[in-house]
C-alpha positions, 0 to 999 in steps of 0.5 A, a space after each residue: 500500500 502506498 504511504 499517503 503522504 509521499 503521495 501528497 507530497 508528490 503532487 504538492 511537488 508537481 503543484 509547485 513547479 506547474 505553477 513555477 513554469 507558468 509565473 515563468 511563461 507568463 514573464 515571458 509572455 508579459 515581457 512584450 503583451 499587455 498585462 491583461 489583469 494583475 493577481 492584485 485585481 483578482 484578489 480584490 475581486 474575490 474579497 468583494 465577493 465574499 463580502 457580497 459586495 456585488 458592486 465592486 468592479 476592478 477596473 482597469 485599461 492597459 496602455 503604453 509607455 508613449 501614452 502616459 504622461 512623463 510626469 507621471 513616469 517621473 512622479 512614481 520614481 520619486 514617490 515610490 523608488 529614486 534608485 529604480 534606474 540603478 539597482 538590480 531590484 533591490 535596495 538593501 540601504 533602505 531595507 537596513 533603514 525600514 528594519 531599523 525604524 521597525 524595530 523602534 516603532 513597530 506600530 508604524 511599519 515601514 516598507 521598503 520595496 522597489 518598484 520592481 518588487 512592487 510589480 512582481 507582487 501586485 502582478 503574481 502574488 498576494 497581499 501581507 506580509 508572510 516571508 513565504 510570499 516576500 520569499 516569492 516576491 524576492 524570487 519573481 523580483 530576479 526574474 522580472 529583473 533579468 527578463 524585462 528592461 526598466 522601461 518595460 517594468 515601469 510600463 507594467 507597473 504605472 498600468 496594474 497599480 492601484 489608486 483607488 477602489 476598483 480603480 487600476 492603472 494610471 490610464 483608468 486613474 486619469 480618466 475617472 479622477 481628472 477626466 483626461 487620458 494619461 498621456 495629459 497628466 500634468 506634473 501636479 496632477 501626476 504627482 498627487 497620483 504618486 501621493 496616495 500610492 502608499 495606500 490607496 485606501 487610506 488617501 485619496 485623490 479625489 479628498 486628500 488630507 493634508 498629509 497628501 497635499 504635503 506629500 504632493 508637494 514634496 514629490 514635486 520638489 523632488 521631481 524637479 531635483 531629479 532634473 525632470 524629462 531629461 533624468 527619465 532620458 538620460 536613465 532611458 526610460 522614455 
């Protein structure tokens, strides 16, 4: 009689390197379609769901690079990552300072995630804060790394993130908060889109607190340090 255990963990073994191919088929295949719907939408979804909140509706509209606005490539890179160009997925200085400031005020965690790892976890895998899925994270973060240019995961990134409920991607963003596609954003407009990425929950575009004007503001300050259009050509990202 087969022992029912090596039997499980044969097929846990064959689970977990099917869904390994197919996170690396669809790398691949991502590296150059457009990004259909990300993980993070369909959890969304899901959770509205068994809420029966029925009238939830992830919503989202993909588009590329040359129709988003610079300023709102530019906005995301000083909010979110102002080493993106540079390093290889991974920003170990801010880790070690998030690490730090977590052990003295762990009621106010504080992340530390690239954009890339920002891609690779709203675009495969799920929320929280598991070393399983920041195991994964790691992993995928690699290989999108190594698969797509900055650009691409840029691109990616601006088209799957969240500014709202229901509301994905920068084109879907432009249109429902300012009425305008995303190519047209302005540099104000743009960065007070950056401004709520953190928590798109908490902050709001279309009712922003103080903290967010003031985080506008910043970003702004920020993006002009950085040199403005000529940074995101000088690092090819236009």
């Amino acid at each position: 009689m087969r022992n029912p255990f090596s039997i499980l963990w044969r097929w846990l073994k064959r689970i977990v390197v099917t869904i390994t191919i197919l996170w690396f088929v669809a790398a691949i295949a991502f590296s150059f379609l457009p990004v259909p719907f990300s993980m993070l939408m369909i959890e969304r979804q899901i959770i509205s769901v068994v809420s029966i909140n029925f009238s939830y509706v992830s919503r989202s509209s993909w588009v590329d690079q040359n129709q988003i606005s610079p300023y709102m490539t530019l906005a995301v890179i000083a909010a979110e990552d102002q080493k993106f160009p540079k390093h290889w997925g991974f920003d170990f200085d801010a880790i070690e300072t998030a690490m730090e400031h977590n052990k003295k005020y762990q009621k106010r965690i504080r992340g530390a995630s690239t954009i890339s790892q920002q891609t690779a976890k709203n675009l495969f895998l799920w929320e929280g804060r598991s070393w399983v899925r920041k195991g994964l994270e790691a992993g995928m973060t690699t290989v999108l790394e190594l698969l797509w240019s900055k650009k691409r995961i840029l691109t990616v990134y601006l088209n799957i993130a969240e500014f709202g409920s229901g509301i994905f991607g920068v084109e879907e963003a432009a249109r429902h908060y300012f009425d305008k596609p995303a190519g047209r954003l302005t540099a104000s407009e743009a960065a007070l889109l950056a401004a709520v990425l953190p928590n798109p929950h908490r902050y709001k575009v279309n009712a922003p607190s103080a903290y967010v004007l003031q985080r506008q503001q910043w970003i702004l300050r920020q993006m002009q340090l950085m040199g403005e259009e000529s940074y995101l050509k000088k690092n090819k990202l236009r």
